[in-house]
C-alpha positions as CSV (number, residue, x, y, z in Angstrom):
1,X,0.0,0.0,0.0
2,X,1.0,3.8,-0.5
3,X,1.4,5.9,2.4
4,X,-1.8,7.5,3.4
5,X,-2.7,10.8,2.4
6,X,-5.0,11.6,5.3
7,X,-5.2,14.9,6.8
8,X,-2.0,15.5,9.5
9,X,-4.7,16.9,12.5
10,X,-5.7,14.0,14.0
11,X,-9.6,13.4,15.0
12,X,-10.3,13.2,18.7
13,X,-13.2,10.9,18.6
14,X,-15.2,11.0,22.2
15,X,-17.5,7.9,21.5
16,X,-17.2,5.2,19.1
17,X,-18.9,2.1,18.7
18,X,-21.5,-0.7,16.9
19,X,-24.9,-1.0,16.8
20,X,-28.2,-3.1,15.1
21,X,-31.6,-1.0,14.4
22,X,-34.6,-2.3,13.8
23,X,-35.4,-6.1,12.1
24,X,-37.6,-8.9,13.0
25,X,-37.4,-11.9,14.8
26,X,-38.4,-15.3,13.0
27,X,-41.0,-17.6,14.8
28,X,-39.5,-21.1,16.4
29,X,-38.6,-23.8,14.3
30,X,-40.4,-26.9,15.4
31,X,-39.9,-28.8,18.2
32,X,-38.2,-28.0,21.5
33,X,-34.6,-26.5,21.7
34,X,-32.4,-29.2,22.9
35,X,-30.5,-27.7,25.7
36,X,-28.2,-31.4,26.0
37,X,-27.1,-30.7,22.5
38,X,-27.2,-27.3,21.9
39,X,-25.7,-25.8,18.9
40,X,-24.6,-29.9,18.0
41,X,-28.5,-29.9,17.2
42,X,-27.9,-29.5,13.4
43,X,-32.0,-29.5,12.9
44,X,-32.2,-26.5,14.9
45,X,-35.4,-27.4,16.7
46,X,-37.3,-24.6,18.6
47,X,-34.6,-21.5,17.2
48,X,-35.4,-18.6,16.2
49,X,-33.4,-16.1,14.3
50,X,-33.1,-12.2,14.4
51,X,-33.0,-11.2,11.1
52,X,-33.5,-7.8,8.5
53,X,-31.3,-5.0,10.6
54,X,-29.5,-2.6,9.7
55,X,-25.4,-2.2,11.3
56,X,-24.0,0.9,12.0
57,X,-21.2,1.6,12.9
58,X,-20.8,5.3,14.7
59,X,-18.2,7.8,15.9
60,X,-19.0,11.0,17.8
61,X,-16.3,13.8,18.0
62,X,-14.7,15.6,21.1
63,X,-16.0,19.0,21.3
64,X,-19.6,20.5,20.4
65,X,-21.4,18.4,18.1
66,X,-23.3,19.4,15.3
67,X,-26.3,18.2,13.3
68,X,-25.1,14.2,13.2
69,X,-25.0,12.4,9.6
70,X,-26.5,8.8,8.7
71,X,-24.9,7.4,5.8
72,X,-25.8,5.2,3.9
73,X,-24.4,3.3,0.6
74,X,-25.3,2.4,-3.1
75,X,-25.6,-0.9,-5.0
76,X,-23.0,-3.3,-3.9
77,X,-21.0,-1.6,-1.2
78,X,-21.3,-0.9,2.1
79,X,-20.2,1.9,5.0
80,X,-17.0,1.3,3.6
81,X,-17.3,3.6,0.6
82,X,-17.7,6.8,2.8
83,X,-14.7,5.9,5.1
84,X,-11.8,6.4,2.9
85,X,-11.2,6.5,-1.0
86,X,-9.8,4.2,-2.9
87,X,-6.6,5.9,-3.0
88,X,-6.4,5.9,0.8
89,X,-7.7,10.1,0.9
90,X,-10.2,10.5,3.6
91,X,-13.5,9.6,3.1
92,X,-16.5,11.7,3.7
93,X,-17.8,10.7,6.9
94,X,-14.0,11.8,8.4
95,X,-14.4,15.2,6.8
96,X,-17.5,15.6,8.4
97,X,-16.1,14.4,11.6
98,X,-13.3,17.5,11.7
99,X,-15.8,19.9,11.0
100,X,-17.9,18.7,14.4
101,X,-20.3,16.5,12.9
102,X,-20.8,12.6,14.0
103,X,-20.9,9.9,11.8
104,X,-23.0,6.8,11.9
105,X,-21.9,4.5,8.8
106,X,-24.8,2.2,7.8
107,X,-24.6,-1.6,6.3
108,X,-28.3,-1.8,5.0
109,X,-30.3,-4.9,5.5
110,X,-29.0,-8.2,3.9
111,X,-25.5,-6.9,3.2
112,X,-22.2,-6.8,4.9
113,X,-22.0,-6.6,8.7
114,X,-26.3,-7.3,8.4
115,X,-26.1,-10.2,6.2
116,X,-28.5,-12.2,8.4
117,X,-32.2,-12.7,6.6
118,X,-34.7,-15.2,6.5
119,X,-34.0,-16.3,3.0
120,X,-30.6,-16.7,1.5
121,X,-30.7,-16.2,-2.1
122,X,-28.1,-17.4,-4.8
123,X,-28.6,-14.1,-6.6
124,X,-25.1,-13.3,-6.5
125,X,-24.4,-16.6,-7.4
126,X,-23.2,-18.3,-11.4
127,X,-26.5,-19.8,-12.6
128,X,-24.4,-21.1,-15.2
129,X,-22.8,-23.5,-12.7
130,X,-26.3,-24.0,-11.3
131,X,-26.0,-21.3,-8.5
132,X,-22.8,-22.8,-7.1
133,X,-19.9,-20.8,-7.9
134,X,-19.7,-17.0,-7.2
135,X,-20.5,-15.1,-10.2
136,X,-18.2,-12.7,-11.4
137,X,-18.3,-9.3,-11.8
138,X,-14.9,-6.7,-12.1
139,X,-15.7,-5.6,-15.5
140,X,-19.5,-4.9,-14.9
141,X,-19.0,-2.9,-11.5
142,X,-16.3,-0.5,-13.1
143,X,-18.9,0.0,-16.3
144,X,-22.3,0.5,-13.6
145,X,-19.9,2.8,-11.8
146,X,-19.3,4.8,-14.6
147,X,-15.7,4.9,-14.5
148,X,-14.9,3.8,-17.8
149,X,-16.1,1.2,-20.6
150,X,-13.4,-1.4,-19.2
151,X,-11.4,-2.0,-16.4
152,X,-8.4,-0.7,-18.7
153,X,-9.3,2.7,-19.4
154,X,-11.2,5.6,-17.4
155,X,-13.6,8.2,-19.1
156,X,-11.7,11.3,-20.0
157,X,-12.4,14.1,-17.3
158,X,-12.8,11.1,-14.7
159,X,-11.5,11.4,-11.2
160,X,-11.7,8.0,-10.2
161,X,-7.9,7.5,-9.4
162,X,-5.5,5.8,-11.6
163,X,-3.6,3.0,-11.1
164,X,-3.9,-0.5,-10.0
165,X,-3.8,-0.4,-7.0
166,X,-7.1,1.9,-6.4
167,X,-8.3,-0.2,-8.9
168,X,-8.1,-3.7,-6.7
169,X,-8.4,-1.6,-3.8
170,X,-12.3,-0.7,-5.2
171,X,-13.1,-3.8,-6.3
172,X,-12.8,-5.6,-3.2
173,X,-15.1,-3.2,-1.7
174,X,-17.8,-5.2,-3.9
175,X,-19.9,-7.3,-1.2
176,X,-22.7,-9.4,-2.4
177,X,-26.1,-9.2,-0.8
178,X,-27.6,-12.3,0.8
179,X,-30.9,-12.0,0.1
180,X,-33.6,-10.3,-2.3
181,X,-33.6,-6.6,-2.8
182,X,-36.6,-5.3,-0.5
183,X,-37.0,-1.4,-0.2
184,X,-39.3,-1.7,2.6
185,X,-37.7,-3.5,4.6
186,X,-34.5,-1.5,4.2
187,X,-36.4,1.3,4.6
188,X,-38.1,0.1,8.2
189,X,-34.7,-0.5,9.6
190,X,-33.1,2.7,8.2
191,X,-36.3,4.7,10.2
192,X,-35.6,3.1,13.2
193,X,-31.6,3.7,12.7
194,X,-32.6,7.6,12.3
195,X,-34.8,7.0,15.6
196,X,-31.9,5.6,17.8
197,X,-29.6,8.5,16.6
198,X,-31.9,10.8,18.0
199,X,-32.2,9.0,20.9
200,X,-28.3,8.9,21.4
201,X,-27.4,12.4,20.3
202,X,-31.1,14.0,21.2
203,X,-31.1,15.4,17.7
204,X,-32.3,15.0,14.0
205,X,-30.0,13.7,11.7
206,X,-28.9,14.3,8.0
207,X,-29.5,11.6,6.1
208,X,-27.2,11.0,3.3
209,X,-27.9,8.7,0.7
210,X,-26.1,7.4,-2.6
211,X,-27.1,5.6,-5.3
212,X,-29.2,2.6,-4.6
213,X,-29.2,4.1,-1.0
214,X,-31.5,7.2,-2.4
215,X,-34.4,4.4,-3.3
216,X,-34.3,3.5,0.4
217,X,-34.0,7.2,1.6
218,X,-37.7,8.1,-0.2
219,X,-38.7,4.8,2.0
220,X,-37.8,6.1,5.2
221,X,-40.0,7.5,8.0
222,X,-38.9,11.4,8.1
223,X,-40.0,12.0,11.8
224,X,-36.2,12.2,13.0
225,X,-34.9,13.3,9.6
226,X,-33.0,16.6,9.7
227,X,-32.7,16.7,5.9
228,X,-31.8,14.2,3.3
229,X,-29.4,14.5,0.9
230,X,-29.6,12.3,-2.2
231,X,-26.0,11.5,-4.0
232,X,-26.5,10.8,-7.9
233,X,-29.8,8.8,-6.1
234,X,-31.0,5.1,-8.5
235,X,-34.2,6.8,-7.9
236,X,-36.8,10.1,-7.8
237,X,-40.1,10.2,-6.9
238,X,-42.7,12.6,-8.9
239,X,-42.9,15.7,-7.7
240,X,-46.2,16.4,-5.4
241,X,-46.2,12.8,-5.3
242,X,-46.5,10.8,-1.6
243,X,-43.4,8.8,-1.7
């Protein structure tokens, strides 16, 4: 790796840590839980599973606080993409953090650090190899993303960074989802993750969205919503319309 190219000042951060919002439980699997066994009980008889969260990871500066900021990612990432660049620069949600403003970085429902659903789907998987291998995906990420037509070359005018090395460094940023694409589901748990901020930091939040994350922005509850702000959003609803 290159040496970072993060700001000198270092971030006092005051309060820092992980937490789930929102999601269901599942009703028991049949039969009793069998406390001689345990976890060696492979028919998992009388479990249950909490499932369909949201995890977010937060860090509050020293000093007076500002208007917090939920963020939450596009198609295929997660929290990740507002932590740092591919390049190693500092990512948004530490900008935000030197000018007084906490972060709390969200993994939507059925990706990354929330992978746990009901239903695991082979969606990401090669249906040529009848759903068993992972289906691949480099070229096609770098051409949704708009960087360029190939991994090889970038758009003139792009600012993606060059080189390898931010290239590999992006793509294995790519997480897969582990179940179906439901808006209102993501959207429940990203109203309740908007209600525990303001319960922790006894204000409203900004709510920044990006890409696929602006679909499940319109979905969410605004009662604890400071403002939203929609990055290059995968969707707008009609103007005077209810959603």
């Amino acid at each position: 790796m290159s040496v970072s190219a993060f700001a000198s000042e270092p971030i006092v951060i005051r309060e820092q840590g992980v937490f789930s919002s929102g999601g269901t439980v599942t009703e028991p699997l049949p039969g009793e839980f069998n406390i001689s066994e345990n976890w060696l009980d492979f028919s998992r008889a009388g479990n249950t599973a909490h499932v369909d969260h949201a995890n977010v990871f937060y860090q509050i500066p020293d000093g007076k606080n500002k208007t917090p900021i939920v963020y939450l990612h596009g198609y295929g990432q997660t929290r990740i993409g507002w932590q740092s660049t591919p390049d190693r620069r500092e990512g948004w949600s530490d900008i935000f953090l030197r000018k007084g403003r906490a972060a709390f970085l969200v993994d939507q429902p059925r990706r990354g650090a929330a992978a746990s659903t009901v239903k695991i789907v082979n969606n990401e998987q090669d249906t040529r190899a009848n759903g068993t291998e992972f289906n691949p995906g480099d070229q096609a990420w770098y051409t949704h993303f708009r960087i360029g037509r190939g991994t090889s070359d970038r758009y003139e005018g792009s600012q993606f960074p060059s080189g390898e090395e931010a290239l590999n460094q992006f793509l294995r940023q790519m997480t897969p989802n582990t179940g179906n694409y439901d808006v209102v589901i993501m959207g429940e748990a990203l109203s309740a993750v908007l209600s525990d901020v303001r319960k922790m930091t006894g204000k409203k939040a900004i709510y920044l969205t990006h890409s696929q994350g602006g679909r499940v922005g319109w979905q969410t509850d605004t009662e604890n919503m400071a403002a939203i702000v929609a990055i290059e959003p995968g969707f707008a609803p009609e103007i005077g319309s209810e959603t």
